[in-house]
Each structure stands twice: as C-alpha cells, then as structure tokens.
FIDRENLO-128723 format. One line per 2 residues: their letters; for each residue x, y, z of C-alpha. Coordinates in steps of 0.1 Angstrom, whole numbers, m for minus. Example, Ala and Ser with C-alpha at 12.3 -4.5 7.8 and 13.67 -1.06 7.14 Angstrom:
BEGIN
AS	123,m45,78 | 137,m11,71
//
This chain:
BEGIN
XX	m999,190,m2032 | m1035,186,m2042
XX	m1041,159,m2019 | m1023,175,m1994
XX	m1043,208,m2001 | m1075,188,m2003
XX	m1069,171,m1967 | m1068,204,m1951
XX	m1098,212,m1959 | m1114,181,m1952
XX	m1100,172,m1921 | m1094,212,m1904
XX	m1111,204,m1879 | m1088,183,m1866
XX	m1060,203,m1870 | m1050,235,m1852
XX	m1072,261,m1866 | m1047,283,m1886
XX	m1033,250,m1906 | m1070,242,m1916
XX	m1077,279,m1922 | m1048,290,m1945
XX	m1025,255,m1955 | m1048,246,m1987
XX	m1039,282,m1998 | m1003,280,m1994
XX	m1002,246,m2012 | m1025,257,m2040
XX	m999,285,m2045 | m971,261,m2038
XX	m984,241,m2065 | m985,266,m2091
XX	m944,273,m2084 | m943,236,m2096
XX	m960,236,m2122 | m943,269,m2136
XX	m911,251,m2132 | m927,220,m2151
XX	m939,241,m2178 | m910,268,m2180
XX	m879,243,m2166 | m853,276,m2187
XX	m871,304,m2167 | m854,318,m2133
XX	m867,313,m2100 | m872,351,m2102
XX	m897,347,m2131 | m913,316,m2118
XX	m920,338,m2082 | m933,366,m2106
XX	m954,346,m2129 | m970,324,m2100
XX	m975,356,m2076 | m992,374,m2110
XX	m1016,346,m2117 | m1024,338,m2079
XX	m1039,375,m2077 | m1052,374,m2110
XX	m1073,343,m2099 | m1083,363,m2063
XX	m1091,393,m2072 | m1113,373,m2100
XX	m1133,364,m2072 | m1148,400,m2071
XX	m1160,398,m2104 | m1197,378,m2104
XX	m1201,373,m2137 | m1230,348,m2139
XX	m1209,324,m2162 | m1179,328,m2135
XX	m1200,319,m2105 | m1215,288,m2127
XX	m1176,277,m2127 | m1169,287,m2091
XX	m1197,260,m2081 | m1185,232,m2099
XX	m1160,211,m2078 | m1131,220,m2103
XX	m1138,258,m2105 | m1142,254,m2065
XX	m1107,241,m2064 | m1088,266,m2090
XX	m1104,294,m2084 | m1118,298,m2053
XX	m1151,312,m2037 | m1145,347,m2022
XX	m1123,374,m2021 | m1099,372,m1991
XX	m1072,396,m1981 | m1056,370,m1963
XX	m1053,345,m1995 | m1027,368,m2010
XX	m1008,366,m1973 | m1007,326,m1981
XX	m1004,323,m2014 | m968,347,m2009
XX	m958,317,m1981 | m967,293,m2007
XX	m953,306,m2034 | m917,317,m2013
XX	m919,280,m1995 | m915,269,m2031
XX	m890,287,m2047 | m870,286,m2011
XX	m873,251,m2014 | m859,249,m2048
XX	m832,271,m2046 | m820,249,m2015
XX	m817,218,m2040 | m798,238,m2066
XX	m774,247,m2036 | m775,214,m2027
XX	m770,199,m2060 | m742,221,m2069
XX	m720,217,m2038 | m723,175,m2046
XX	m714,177,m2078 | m686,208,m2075
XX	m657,193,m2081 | m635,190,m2046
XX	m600,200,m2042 | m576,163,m2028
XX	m561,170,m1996 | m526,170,m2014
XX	m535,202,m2034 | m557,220,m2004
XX	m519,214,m1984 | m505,225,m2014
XX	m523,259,m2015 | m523,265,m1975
XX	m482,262,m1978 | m480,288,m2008
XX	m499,314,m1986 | m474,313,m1959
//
C-alpha cells in the first residue's frame, strides 16, 4: 500500500488526474483498515471501520491545528506521509473509499473462505432431501 500510495503521488502526472489526485488518500486509509486488523485480528469489521474512520479524521482535521511543533513534523518526510499537509474536505470523501474498499475487500474473503471450507452436502443426501419434500 505505501508503495502503491507513494507511486501516485510521484508519478500523477501520468495518470488520469483524479487517480493522482485522490488514490494516495484512499490507500493511506486502506492501509490503516490493515493495520487495525493486524493489530486487533478479535475486533469486528464494524470496529475496525469505526476505529480507522475515527483516526483518519482525527489525523485531518489535525491539519487545522498549526502548532509550531506540529508543522515541524508535517515537514519531515515521515510526518508528510502520516499526517498530511492541509485540511481537505475531500480527504475525508477518500479516506471513507479507502477505508470501505478495505473492509469490502475483507468481508469478501471471509465469504469466500467460509463457503470453501463449509462442509458440502454428497449428491446421495441432496437426492435424499429433494425426495423427502415431495
């Protein structure tokens, strides 16, 4: 995801001009879902969605507050990367893709991981069941 995140920026402008404008902050919220579910692997997808929306506009609207000590960290490369520059409306629009991308996305593979390993009836017992309907 970082590198991903960190390509977007670098290269937007040779990509179609919303990717380069709003991907990094989709990823950087998509990120956050996995990490949640790294650090918290017993909390619902519910509270991860919660917990990573929370922090994402805790660390945006942070970005009105100009604290000399918090712009010091907003200029360093890191501080650039975590939290940000400026306030943007828009961020919050990206980080809620991000952050529903992710939990979408790992929902899906639960689904998915379920139905593989749910245990399947034999064709003898689903001809079985059809006949005791009739």
């Amino acid at each position: 995801m970082v590198l991903l995140g960190l390509a977007s920026r670098r290269y937007a402008a040779t990509l179609p001009a919303w990717v380069g404008r709003y991907a990094g902050d989709a990823l950087w919220a998509l990120l956050l879902v996995w990490l949640l579910r790294l650090l918290r692997p017993g909390w619902s997808l519910g509270r991860v969605a919660l917990a990573a929306g929370s922090l994402a506009a805790a660390v945006e609207c942070s970005q009105l507050c100009q604290w000399p000590w918090l712009v010091a960290v907003r200029h360093t490369w890191w501080g650039h990367l975590v939290l940000g520059q400026g306030f943007l409306v828009s961020d919050l629009g990206c980080y809620a893709v991000g952050i529903g991308s992710g939990i979408g996305l790992r929902w899906g593979w639960q689904r998915a991981r379920a139905s593989a390993f749910a245990p399947h009836p034999t064709p003898r017992a689903r001809r079985g069941a059809s006949q005791k309907r009739r």
